[in-house]
C-alpha positions in Angstrom: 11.9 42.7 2.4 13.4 39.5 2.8 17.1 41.1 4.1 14.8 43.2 6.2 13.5 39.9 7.9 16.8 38.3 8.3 18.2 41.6 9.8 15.0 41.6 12.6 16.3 37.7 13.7 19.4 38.5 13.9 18.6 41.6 16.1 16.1 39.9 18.4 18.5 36.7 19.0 21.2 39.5 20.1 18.4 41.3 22.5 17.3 37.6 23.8 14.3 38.3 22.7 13.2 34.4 21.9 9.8 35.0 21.5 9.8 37.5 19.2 12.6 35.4 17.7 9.6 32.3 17.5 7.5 34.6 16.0 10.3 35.8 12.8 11.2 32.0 12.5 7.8 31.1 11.4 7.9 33.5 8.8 11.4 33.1 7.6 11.2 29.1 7.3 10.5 29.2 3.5 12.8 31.8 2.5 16.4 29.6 1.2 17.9 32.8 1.9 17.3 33.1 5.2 18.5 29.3 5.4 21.7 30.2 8.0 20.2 32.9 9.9 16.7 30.7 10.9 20.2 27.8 11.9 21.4 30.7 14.2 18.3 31.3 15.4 17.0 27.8 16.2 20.6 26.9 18.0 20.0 29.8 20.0 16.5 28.8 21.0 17.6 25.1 22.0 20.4 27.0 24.2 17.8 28.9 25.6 15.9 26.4 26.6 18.6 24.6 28.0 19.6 27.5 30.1 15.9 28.3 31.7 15.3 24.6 32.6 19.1 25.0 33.7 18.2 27.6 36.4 14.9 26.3 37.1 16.4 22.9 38.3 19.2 25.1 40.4 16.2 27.0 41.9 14.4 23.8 42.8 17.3 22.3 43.9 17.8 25.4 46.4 14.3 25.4 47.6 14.9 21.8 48.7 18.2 22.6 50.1 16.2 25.7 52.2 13.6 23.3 53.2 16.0 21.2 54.8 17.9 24.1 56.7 14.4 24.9 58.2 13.4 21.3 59.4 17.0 20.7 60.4 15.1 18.7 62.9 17.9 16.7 64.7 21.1 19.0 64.2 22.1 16.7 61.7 22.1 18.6 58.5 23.8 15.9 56.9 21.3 13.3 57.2 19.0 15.4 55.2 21.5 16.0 52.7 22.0 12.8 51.9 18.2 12.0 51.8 18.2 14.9 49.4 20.6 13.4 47.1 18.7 10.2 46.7 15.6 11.8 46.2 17.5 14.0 43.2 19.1 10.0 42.0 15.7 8.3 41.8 14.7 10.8 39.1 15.1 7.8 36.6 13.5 5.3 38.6 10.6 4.3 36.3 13.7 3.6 33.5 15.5 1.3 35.9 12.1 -0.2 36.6 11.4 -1.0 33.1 15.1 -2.2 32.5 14.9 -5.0 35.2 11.9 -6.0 33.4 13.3 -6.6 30.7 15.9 -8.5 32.3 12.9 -11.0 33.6 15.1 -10.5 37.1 12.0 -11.4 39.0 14.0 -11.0 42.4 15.3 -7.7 41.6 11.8 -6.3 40.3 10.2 -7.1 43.6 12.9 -5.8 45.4 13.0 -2.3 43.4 9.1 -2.1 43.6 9.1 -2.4 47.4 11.7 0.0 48.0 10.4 2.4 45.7 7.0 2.0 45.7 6.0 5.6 46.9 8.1 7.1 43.9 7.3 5.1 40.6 4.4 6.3 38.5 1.0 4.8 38.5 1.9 3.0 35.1 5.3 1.7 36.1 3.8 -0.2 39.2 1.1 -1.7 36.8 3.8 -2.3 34.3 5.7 -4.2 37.3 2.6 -6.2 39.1 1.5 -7.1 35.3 5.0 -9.0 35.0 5.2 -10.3 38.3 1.9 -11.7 38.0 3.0 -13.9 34.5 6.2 -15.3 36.3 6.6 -18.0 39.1 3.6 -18.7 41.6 6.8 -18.2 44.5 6.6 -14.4 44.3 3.2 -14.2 44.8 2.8 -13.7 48.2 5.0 -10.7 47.9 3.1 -9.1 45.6 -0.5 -9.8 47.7 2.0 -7.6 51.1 2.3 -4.6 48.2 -1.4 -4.6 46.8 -2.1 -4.7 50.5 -0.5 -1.6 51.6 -1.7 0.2 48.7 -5.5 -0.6 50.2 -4.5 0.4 53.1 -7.2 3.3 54.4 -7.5 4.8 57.8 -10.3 4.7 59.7 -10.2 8.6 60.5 -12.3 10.8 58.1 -10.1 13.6 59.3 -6.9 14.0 56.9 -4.6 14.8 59.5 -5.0 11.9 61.5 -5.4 9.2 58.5 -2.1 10.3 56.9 -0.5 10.1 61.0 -2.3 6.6 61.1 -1.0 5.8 57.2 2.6 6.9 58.4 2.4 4.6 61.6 0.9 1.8 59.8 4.1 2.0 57.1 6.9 2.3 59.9 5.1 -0.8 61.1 5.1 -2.5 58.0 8.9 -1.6 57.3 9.9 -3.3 61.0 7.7 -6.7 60.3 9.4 -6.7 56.9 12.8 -6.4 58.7 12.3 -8.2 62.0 9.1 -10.3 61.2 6.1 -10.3 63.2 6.6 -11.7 66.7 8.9 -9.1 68.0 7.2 -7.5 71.2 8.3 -3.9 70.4 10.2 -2.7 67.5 12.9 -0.6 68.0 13.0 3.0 66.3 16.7 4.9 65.9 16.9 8.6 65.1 18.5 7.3 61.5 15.2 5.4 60.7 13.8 7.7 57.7 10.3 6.2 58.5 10.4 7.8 62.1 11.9 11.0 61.2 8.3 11.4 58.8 6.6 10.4 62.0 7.8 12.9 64.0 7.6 15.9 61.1 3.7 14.5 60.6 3.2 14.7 64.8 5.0 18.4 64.7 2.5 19.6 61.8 -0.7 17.6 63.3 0.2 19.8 66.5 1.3 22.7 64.6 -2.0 22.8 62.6 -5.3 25.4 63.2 -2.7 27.3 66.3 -3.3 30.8 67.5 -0.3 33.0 67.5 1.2 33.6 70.4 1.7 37.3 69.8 0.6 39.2 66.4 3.3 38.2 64.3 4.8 35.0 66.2 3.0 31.6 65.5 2.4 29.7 68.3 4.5 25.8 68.1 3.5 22.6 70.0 7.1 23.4 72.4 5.7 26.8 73.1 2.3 24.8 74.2 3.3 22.2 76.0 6.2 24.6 77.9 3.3 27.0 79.2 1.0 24.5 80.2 0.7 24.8 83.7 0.5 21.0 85.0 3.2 20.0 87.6 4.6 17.1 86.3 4.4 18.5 82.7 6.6 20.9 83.9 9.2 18.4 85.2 9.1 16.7 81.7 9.7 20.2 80.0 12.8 20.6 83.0 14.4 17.9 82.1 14.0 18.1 78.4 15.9 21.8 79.0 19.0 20.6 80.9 20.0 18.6 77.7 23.1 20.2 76.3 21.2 19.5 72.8 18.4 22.0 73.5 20.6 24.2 75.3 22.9 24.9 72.2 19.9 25.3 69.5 20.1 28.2 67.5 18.0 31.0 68.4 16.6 31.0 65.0 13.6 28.9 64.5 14.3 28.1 68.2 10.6 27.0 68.5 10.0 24.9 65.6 13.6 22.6 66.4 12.7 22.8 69.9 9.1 21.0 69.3 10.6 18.5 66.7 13.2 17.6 69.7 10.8 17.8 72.5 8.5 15.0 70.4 11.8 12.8 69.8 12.1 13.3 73.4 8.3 12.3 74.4 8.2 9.4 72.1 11.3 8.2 73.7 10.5 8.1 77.0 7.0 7.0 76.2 5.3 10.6 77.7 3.5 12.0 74.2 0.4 10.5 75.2 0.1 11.4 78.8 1.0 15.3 77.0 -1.5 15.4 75.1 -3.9 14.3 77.3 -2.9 16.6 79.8 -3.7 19.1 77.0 -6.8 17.8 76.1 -8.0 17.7 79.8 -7.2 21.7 80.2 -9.9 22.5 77.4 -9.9 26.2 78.6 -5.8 26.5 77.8 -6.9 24.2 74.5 -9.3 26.8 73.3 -6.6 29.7 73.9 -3.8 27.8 71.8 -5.8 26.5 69.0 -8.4 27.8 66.8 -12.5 25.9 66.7 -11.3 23.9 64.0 -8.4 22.5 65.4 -8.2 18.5 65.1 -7.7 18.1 69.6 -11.1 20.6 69.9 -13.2 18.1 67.4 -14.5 15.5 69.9 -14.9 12.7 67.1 -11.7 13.1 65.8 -9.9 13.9 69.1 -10.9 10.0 70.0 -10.2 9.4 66.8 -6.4 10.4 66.8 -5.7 8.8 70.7 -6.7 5.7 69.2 -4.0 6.4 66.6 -1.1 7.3 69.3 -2.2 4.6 71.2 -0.7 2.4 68.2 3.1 4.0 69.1 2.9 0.9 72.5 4.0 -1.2 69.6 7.5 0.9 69.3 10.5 1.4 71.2 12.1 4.9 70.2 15.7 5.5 70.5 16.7 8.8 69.8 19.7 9.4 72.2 18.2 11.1 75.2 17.8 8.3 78.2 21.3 7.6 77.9 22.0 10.8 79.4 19.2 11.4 81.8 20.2 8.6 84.1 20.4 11.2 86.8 17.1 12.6 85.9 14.6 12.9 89.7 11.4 12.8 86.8 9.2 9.6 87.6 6.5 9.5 86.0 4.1 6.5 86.8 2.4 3.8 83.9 -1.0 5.2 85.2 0.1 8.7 83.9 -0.1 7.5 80.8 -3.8 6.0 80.7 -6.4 8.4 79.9 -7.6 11.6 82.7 -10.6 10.9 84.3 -11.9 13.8 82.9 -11.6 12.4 79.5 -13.5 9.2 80.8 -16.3 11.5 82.5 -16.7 13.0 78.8 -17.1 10.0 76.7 -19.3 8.3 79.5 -21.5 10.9 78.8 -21.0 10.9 75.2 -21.6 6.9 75.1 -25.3 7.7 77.4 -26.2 10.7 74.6 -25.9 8.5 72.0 -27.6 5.6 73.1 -30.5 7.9 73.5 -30.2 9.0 70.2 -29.7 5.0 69.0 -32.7 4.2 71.3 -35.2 7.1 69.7 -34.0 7.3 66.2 -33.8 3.6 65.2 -35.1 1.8 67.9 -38.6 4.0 68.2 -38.3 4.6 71.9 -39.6 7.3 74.1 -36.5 9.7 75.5 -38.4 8.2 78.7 -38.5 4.1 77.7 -34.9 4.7 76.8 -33.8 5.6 80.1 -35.4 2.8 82.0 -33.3 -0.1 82.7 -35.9 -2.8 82.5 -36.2 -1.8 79.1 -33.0 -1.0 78.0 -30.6 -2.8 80.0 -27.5 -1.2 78.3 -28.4 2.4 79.8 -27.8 0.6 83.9 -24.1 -0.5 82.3 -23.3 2.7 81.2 -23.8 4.7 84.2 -22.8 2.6 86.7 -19.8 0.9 85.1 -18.4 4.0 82.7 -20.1 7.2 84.2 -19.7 6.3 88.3 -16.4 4.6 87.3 -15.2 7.9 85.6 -16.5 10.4 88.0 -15.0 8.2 91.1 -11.7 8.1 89.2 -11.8 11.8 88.7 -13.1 12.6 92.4 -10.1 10.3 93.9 -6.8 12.4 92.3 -5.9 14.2 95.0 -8.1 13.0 97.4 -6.5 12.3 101.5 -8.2 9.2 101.8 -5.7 8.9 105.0 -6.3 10.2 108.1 -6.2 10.3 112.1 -9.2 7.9 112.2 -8.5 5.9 109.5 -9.3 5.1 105.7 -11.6 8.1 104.1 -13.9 7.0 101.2 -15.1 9.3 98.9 -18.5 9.3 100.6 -17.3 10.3 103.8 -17.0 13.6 102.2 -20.4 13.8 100.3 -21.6 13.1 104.1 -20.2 16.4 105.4 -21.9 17.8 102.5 -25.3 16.4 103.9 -24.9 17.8 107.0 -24.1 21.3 106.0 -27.2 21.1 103.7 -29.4 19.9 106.1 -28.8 23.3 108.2 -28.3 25.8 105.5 -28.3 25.3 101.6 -25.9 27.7 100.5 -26.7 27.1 96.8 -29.5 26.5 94.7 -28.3 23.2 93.5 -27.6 21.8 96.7 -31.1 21.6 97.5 -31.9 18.3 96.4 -28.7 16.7 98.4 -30.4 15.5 101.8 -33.3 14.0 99.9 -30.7 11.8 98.1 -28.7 11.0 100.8 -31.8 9.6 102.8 -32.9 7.9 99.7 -29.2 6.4 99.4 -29.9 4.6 103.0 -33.0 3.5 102.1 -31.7 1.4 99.1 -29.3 0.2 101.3 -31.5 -0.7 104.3 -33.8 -2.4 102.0 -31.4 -4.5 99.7 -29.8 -5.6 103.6 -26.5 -4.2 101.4 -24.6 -4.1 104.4 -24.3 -7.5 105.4 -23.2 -9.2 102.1 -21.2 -6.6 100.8 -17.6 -5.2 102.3 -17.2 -2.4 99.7 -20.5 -0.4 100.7 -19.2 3.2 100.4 -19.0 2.4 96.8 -22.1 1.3 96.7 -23.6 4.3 98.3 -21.4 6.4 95.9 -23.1 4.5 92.9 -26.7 4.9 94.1 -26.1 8.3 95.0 -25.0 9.2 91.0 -28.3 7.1 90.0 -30.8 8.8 91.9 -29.1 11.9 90.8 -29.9 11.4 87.7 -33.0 9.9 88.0 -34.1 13.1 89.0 -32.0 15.4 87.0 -29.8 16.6 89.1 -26.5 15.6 88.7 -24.3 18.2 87.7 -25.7 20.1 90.1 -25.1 18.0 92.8 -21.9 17.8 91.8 -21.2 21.1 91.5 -22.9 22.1 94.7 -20.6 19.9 96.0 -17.4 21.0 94.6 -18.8 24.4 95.9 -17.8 24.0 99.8 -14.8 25.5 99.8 -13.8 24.2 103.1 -14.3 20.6 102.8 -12.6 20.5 99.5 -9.6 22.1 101.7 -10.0 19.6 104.2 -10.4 16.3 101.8 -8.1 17.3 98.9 -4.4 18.2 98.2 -3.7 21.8 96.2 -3.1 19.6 92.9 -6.2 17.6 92.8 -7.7 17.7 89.4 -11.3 18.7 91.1 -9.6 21.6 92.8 -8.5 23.0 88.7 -11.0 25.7 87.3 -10.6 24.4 84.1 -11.3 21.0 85.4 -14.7 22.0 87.1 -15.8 24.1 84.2 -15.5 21.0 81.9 -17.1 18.8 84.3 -19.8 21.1 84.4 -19.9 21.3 80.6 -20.1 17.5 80.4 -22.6 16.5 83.4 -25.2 19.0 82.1 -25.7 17.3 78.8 -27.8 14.7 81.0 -29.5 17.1 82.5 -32.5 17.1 79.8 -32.3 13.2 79.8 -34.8 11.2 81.9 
């Protein structure tokens, strides 16, 4: 029985069969017969073991090394190799942590905890601030910067956006620590490992919740932005393409490099927010590119994550590409970069919709006594500094205010619509247009606005929004004007924003929220 047993280890440790092998050993433990064969056995159980974590570490280390050959995000392979290697070295970092505790090197543990902050173990960091805290009062000023970053928490509930906010906040941190404080901009290099995450987290934030393009293709932010059909967009996306750079990508993964470059290139010459923008503003080419619960089609958290790119003003990126455009014919102006009217007409109306709600729900106001000025003095402010300001901004791209006889005003126009109502309403919501119009000169006549006042057209624009919605009727006012055809000819170039489907469809969308709001 016993030689039987020895004979089954022997032939299971020849068939590799270890756990059957496990299973003989605890048998054969007691038996001093047995005594070399369970020897073989174990020995070949601790190579075994040593040979699966062997090939398990070889195919982890080949996943990483595949992961990198798919970013391969600047053409610099290298670069990622070498981060690779570090991240492979700092396997022991808790050890080396400990050791220079040991050592009381105060210096040094600071140093080491900073740097590699984001690897070490929960434990080892307390471990590190608990010794830090016994030594010399000097060093603890440093140690207040680390507990601060660790608190640090975004003010975005949406993931996506926190940990783009979190990654901006550390590249921040990483230039005070190296430049101090009072620098104007900090300047970003395409070797700064802080802004190579930046750019991965933008690629994936854009990446995120897209339709495919075709059935099996997934659609990227370069094949977005390259089909959206805005002219000066399209200039960006010219010039980007007559870089040798782009030109020599592979054609594999094409897309995904491409994007990673083309977001290098944006943030270089300070155009990613005026892109996205332009994005958000076509909400029709928006819906087609992303799915409902894309991050840019949440309102909250689309104003949530401008406020966050709006924090890249404090950076100056320098990834390589204005050097060689110094030829380039693209100008794009600073008031590109500020946000579309149309994004202004939307959160005017979104700022009125939920001062009703304030006004009703906590306040215990009538919808009615919320919308009366004398009562609620922050509803005249909103309309006539956001929501007239917005839709005037909005009205005037594209607009020939010159002309044969002079200087046009916006209100020259909605007086050409006045007259063609008076004759013939053409529309249904046009009907209520010569009623305002005469109402408009009666303010004016009344308050004697001409005589103190040089800017009266805007004045007469202002009123004309009020008593529009006063009586309900602004978007269709608006839209009744948009709907003459000829007069938006006459008044407005072939790229004016008011001129864009997309553009009046949102407009519309927007302006009718109000329409239920006395």
């Amino acid at each position: 029985m016993i030689q039987q047993l020895g004979d089954q280890i022997e032939q299971a440790v020849a068939d590799e069969n270890y756990q059957k092998v496990e299973s003989l050993l605890s048998r054969a433990n007691h038996h001093p017969a047995l005594l070399e064969r369970v020897s073989l056995a174990k020995s070949a159980l601790a190579n075994a073991s040593l040979t699966i974590n062997f090939k398990n570490e070889v195919e982890e280390l080949k996943s990483v090394t595949q992961s990198l050959m798919a970013m391969n995000e600047t053409n610099e392979l290298d670069d990622y190799i070498k981060e690779s290697s570090s991240m492979m070295s700092q396997l022991n970092l808790n050890e080396e942590l400990h050791v220079l505790i040991a050592k009381k090197n105060v210096e040094a543990v600071t140093e080491f905890l900073q740097v590699n902050h984001q690897e070490l173990s929960d434990k080892a960091i307390q471990d590190a601030k608990r010794f830090l805290e016994q030594q010399d009062e000097h060093y603890d000023q440093d140690l207040d910067q680390q507990q601060q970053q660790t608190a640090f928490a975004s003010f975005s509930d949406h993931p996506m956006v926190a940990q783009l906010h979190t990654v901006i906040h550390r590249l921040l941190r990483s230039c005070h620590m190296a430049s101090g404080e009072n620098v104007t901009k900090h300047s970003i290099d395409v070797h700064n490992p802080l802004g190579q995450v930046l750019i991965r987290t933008i690629a994936t934030l854009l990446s995120s919740n897209t339709r495919n393009l075709y059935f099996f293709k997934s659609r990227t932010p370069w094949d977005i932005f390259k089909s959206l059909q805005v002219s000066s967009l399209q200039k960006i996306v010219s010039e980007f393409e007559a870089f040798e750079a782009v030109q020599n990508l592979p054609s594999e993964n094409y897309s995904t490099n491409a994007s990673l470059l083309f977001i290098q290139y944006l943030l270089e010459c300070n155009y990613l927010v005026y892109c996205i923008q332009e994005l958000i503003a076509n909400e029709l080419y928006l819906q087609e590119c992303y799915d409902k619960n894309a991050v840019l089609l949440s309102g909250h958290h689309r104003d949530d994550l401008l406020s966050v790119f709006a924090l890249l003003q404090q950076f100056s990126f320098e990834f390589g590409f204005v050097k060689y455009a110094n030829s380039s014919n693209l100008q794009l102006t600073s008031d590109m970069v500020v946000s579309h009217p149309i994004i202004q007409v939307r959160n005017a109306v979104r700022s009125i919709v939920e001062l009703f709600y304030d006004q009703t729900k906590n306040h215990g106001r009538t919808l009615h006594e919320a919308g009366m000025e004398r009562i609620n003095k922050e509803i005249g402010l909103l309309v006539r500094k956001k929501l007239c300001f917005a839709l005037h901004e909005l009205l005037m791209i594209g607009f020939r205010s010159k002309g044969l006889l002079g200087t046009y005003h916006i209100w020259h126009m909605i007086e050409k619509v006045y007259e063609l109502k008076k004759i013939s309403v053409g529309d249904l919501g046009g009907i209520g247009i010569p009623a305002a119009f005469s109402a408009v000169d009666d303010v004016i006549i009344t308050r004697n606005v001409v005589n103190f006042m040089t800017n009266v057209d805007d004045v007469r624009f202002r009123i004309f929004i009020c008593f529009a919605l006063n009586d309900q009727q602004l978007c269709d006012f608006i839209m009744s004007i948009l709907w003459e055809s000829s007069l938006i000819e006459e008044y407005y170039d072939s790229t004016a924003a008011i001129r864009k489907p997309e553009i009046q469809k949102q407009l519309k969308t927007y302006l009718s929220k109000l329409t239920a709001l006395p």
